[in-house]
N, C-alpha and C positions, 0 to 999 in steps of 0.2 A: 583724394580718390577713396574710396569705399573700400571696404573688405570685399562685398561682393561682386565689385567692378575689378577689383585687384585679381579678386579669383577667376573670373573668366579672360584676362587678359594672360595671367600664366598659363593658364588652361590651354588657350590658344597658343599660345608659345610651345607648351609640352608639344603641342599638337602634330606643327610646321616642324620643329625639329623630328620627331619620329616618323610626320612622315616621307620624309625627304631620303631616307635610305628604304625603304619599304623594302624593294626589290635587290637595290644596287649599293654597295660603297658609295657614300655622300660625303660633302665639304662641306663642313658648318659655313664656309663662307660663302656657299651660293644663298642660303636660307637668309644670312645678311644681307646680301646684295639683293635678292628678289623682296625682300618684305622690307622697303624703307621709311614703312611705318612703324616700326618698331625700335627703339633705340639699339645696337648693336651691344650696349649693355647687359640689355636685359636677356637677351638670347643668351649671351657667354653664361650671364647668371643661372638663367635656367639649365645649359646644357649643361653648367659645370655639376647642378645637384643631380641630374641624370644620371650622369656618368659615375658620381657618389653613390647611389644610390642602384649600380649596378643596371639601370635601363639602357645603357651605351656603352659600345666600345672603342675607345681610338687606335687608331694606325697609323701605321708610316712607313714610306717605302725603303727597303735598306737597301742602297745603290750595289752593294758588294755584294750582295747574295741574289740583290732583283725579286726579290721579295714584299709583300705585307707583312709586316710583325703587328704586333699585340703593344701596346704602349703600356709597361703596368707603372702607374706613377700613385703616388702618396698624396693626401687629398692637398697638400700644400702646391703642386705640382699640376694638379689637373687646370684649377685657374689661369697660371702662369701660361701655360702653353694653348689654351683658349683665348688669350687675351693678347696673341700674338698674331699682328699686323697680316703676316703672310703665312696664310692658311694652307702649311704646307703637308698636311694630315688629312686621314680620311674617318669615317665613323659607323660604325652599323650600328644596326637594333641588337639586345641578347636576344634567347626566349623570354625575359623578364619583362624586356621592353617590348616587344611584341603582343605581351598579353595587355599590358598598358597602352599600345595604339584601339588595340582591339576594341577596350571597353571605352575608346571615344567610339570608335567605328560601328561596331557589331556586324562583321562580316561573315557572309553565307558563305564557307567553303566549297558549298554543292554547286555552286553555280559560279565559282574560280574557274576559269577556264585558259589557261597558259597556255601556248604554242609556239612552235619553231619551227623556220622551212630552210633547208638545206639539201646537201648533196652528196649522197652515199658513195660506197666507190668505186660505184659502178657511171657515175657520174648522173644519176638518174636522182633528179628533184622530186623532194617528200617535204610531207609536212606532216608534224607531228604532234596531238592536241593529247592534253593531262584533265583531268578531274576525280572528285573523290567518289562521282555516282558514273557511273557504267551507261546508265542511260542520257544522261546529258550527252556522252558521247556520241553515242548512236543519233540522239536528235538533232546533234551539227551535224554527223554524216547527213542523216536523213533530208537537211534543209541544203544540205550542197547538191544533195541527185537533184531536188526538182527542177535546180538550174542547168544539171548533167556538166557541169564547165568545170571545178575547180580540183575535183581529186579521180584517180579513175577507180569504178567499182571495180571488186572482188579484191583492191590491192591491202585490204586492211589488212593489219598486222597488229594481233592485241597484248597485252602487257598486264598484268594484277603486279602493282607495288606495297610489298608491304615489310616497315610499313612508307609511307608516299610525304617527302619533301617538296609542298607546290611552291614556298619558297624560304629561302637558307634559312630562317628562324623558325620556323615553322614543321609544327611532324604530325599528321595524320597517321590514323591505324593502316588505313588503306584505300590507295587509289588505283586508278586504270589510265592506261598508256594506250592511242590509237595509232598507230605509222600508217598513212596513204601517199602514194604516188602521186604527182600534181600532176595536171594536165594545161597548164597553164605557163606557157615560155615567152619568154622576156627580150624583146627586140635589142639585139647586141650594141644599139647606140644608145640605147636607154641608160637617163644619167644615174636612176635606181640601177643597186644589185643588184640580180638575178634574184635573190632569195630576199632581199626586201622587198620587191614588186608580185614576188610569189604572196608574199604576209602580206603584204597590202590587198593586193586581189581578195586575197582570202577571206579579209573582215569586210571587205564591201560587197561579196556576193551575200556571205551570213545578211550583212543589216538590210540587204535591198530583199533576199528573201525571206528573210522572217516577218518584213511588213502584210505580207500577206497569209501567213503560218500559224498555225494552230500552233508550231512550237515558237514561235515569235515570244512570249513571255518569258521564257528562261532568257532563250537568249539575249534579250533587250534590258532584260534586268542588271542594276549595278550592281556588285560583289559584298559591297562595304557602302556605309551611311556616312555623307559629309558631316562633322560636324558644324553644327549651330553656336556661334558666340555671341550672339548679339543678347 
């Protein structure tokens, strides 16, 4: 193999491992199990100089407290418990490794758009959408009135964060927080939750009205660039 075939096959490797916690706690072992083109070796290898190298952190659940701890192990130690069968640990990104997804990626923060729909307690379903520009917001509101269905007007509720975590590794100077009322209820035999068919609705009214929107480009735009190994 080449140096520079060697080099983009780690490349990739860095890649699938960092981005498999993006958002959430990850298992090095799904990242084995989904990619069985790659020897299971080599993963361990790579995530073990990650995790040297400070781009990763491991975890483990302590049954007695029901907690996540912090796994702080000595570099003799990181292997060993990587190299074990039953992948009974979890792993995130630091900031360190966060900024190392990134420069595979090069993602647009302005155009991150996170959201969650739930239920206050007043029992009344909301949905509630984050970003770093103020006006992306407004132009999902804006693309939800022309379908008048998904949230009710006047319910906004606004937010300035600062500064704005849009996800656990990740710190912006400043974001903005939208809360609306949904208007959109979820037939009681429906095998979705209530508030996952509210998030579901939610991205299919955006994509079916922004094909016709002037603000259709933001929002049809991806966040973050796949990368390329070939």
């Amino acid at each position: 193999m080449s140096k520079k075939t060697d080099f983009h096959k780690n490349n990739r490797i860095e890649y699938l491992i960092l981005q498999e916690p993006l958002q959430y706690n990850a298992s090095l072992g799904n990242v084995i199990n989904d990619y069985d083109d790659i020897p299971a070796s080599d993963i361990i290898k790579v995530a073990t100089a990650l995790v040297k190298n400070g781009d990763l952190r491991l975890l483990q659940y302590d049954e007695e407290e029901e907690t996540l701890k912090t796994l702080n192990l000595v570099e003799s130690e990181i292997e060993n418990i990587l190299n074990q069968e039953n992948y009974d640990f979890l792993y995130k990104l630091t900031p360190k490794g966060g900024v190392k997804w990134e420069s595979f990626t090069r993602p647009n923060w302005d155009i991150y758009l996170p959201n969650i729909s739930f239920h206050d307690h007043n029992d009344i379903a909301k949905i509630e959408l984050m970003n770093a520009k103020k006006h992306v917001l407004e132009t999902s509101l804006a693309i939800g009135l022309l379908r008048n269905e998904w949230h009710r007007p006047g319910s906004e509720a606004w937010e300035c964060l600062e500064p704005w975590n849009p996800i656990y590794w990740k710190t912006l100077p400043k974001g903005y927080r939208v809360t609306v009322e949904s208007m959109y209820f979820c037939p009681v035999d429906s095998e979705m939750s209530y508030v996952e068919r509210i998030n579901s609705y939610f991205w299919e009214s955006l994509e079916e009205s922004s094909k016709s929107s002037r603000y259709g480009k933001i929002i049809r735009s991806s966040w973050y660039n796949e990368p390329n190994f070939d």
